[in-house]
C-alpha positions in Angstrom: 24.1 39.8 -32.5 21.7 41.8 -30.5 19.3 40.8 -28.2 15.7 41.5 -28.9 13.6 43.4 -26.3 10.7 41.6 -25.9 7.6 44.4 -24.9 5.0 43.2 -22.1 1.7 43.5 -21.2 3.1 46.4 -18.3 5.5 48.1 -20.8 2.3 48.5 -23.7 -0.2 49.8 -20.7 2.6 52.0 -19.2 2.9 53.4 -22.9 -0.6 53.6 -23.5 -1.0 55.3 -20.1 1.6 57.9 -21.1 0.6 58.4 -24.6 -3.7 58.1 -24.4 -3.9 59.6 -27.6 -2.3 56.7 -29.5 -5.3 55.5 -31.4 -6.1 59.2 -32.8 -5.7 58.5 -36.7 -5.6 55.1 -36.3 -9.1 54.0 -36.9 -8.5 50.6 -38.5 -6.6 49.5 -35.4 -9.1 50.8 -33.1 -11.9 48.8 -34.9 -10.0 45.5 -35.0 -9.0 45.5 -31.5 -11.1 42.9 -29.2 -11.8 42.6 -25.8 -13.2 39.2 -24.2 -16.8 39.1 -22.5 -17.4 37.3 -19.4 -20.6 35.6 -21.7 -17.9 34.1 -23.6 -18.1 36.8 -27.0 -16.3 39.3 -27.5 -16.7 43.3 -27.9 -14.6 46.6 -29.6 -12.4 48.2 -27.5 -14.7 51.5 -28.0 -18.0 49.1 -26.8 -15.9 48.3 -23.7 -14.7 52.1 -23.2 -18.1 53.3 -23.1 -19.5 50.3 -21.1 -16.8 51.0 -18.3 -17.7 54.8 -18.6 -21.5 53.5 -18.2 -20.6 51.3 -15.0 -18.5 54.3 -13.4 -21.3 56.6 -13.7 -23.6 54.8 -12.6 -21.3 53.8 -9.3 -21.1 57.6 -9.1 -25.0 58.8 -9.5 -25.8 55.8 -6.7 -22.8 57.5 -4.3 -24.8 60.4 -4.6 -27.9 58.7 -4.1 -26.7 57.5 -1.0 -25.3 61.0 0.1 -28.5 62.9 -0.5 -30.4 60.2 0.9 -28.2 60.3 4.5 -28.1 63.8 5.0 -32.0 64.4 4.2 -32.1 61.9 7.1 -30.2 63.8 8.9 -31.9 66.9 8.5 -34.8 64.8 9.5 -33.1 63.8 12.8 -31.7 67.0 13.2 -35.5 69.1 13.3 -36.6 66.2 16.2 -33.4 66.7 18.1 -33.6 70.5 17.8 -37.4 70.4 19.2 -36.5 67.5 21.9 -33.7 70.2 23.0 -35.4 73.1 23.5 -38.4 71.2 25.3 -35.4 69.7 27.6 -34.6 73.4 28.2 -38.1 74.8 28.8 -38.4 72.0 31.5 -38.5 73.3 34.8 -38.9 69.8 36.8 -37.5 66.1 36.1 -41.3 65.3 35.9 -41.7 67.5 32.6 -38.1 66.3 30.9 -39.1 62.8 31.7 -42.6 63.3 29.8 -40.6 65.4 27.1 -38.0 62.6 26.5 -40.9 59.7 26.5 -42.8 62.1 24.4 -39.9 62.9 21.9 -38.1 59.3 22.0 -41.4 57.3 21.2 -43.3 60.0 18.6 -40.4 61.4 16.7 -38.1 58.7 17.0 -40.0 55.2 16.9 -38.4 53.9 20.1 -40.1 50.9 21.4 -38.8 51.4 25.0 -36.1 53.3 27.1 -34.5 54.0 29.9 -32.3 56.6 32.0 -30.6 55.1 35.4 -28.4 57.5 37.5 -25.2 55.9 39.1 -26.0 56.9 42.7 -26.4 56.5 46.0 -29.2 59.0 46.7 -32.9 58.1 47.1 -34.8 59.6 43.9 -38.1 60.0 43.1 -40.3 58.1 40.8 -40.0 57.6 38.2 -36.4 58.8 38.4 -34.4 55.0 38.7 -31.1 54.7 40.6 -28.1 52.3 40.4 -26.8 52.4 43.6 -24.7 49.1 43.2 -20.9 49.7 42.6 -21.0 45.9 41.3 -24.2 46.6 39.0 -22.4 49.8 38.0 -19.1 48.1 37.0 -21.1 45.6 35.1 -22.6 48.3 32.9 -19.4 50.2 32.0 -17.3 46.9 31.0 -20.6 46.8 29.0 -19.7 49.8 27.4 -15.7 48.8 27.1 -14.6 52.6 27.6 -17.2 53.9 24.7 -19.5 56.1 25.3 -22.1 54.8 22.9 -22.9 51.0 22.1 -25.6 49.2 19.8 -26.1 46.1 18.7 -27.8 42.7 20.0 -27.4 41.3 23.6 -28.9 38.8 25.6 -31.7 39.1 27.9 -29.5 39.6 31.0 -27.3 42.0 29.4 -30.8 43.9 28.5 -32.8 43.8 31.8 -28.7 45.0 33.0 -29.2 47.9 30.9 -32.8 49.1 31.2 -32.4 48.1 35.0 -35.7 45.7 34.5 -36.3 42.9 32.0 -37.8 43.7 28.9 -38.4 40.4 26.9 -39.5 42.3 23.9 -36.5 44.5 23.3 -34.1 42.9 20.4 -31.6 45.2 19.6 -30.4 48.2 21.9 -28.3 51.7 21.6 -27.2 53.4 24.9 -24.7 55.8 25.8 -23.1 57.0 28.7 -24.1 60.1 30.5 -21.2 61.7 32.2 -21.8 65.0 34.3 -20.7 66.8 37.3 -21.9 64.8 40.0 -24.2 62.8 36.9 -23.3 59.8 35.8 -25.2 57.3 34.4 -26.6 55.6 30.4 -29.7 56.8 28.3 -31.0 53.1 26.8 -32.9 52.7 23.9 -34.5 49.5 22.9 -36.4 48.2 19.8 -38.5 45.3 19.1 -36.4 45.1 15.8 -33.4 42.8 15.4 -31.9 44.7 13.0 -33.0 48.5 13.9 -29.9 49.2 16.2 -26.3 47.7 15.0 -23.1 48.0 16.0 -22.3 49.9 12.8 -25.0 52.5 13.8 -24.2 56.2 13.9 -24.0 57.6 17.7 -23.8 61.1 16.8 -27.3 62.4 18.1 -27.3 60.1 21.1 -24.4 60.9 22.2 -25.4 64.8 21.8 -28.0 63.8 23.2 -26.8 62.4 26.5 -24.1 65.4 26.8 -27.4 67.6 26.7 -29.0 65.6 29.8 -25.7 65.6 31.7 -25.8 69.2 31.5 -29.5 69.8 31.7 -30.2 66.8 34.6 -27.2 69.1 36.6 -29.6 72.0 37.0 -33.3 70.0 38.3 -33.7 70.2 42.1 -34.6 66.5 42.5 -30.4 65.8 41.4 -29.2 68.2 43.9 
């Protein structure tokens, strides 16, 4: 006597799977075939075909929604950088890249509040603020846990820390590192928003952003 084989649910998908064009010619079976609802009814296999089809394209058309959506942004953010650059470049005193950043960071980019402070020693002139603090320094960088760019929420004291004064009204913050020859110290920005800065925010353009002041702060007379 032989054994029967008995087919499973893997064996018929792996068969359908290698042979999709089964149901060609075989209309009557296609038509009987039913597929339970979540509502309970039921609906033709060719109903749930296109329905799937329907879902899928729709998860595709809001991918590319999405995609278009971030890199107009980006273009966006890209033109203010581009101009906040090249007015960092025509500067020829920390006076004029301090009013170009305030200028830049608060018009173009909707920050509420920032702040530069230089890990140094050296006396510098307003409004040029100075960290001279090894403790106050090593506070900041375990802060930044060996990343140069951090966002998110953080208490008052770990704000007034950043910003090197308090600032009751900032709720969420973004800073990065600047790192430069002789240069060191964090770009802060602040907003009155909760959710405005996250910890899944994109650090691409401020951390461009602060390797362009590590460079450009190198060359003003008041850092020599």
């Amino acid at each position: 006597m032989t054994e029967s084989h008995q087919v499973s649910a893997t064996d018929v998908a792996h068969y359908l799977k290698d042979n999709p064009d089964f149901f060609v010619g075989r209309d009557e079976l296609l038509a009987e075939l039913r597929i339970p609802h979540d509502s309970g009814g039921a609906t033709s296999l060719i109903e749930r075909q296109l329905q799937v089809h329907r879902e899928r394209n729709q998860d595709l058309a809001d991918r590319l929604y999405n995609l278009l959506k971030n890199a107009r942004n980006n273009d966006k953010i890209f033109l203010r950088m581009r101009r906040l650059v090249l007015a960092l470049i025509e500067a020829n005193s920390w006076a004029n890249i301090y009013a170009a950043l305030d200028d830049s960071l608060r018009t173009d980019f909707g920050v509420d509040g920032w702040a530069m402070a230089h890990f140094t020693e050296r006396r510098l002139e307003a409004p040029l603020t100075a960290i001279k603090e090894p403790t106050q320094q090593r506070k900041i960088l375990k802060l930044f846990n060996g990343r140069k760019a951090i966002c998110g929420n953080f208490s008052a004291e770990e704000v007034a820390l950043l910003m090197s004064a308090p600032m009751p009204s900032a709720k969420s913050i973004a800073a990065a590192r600047i790192s430069g020859q002789d240069n060191n110290g964090i770009l802060v920005l602040a907003s009155k928003d909760a959710e405005h800065y996250r910890s899944s925010t994109d650090t691409l353009f401020l951390d461009y952003l602060a390797e362009v002041l590590a460079l450009r702060l190198q060359q003003t007379p008041v850092l020599r």
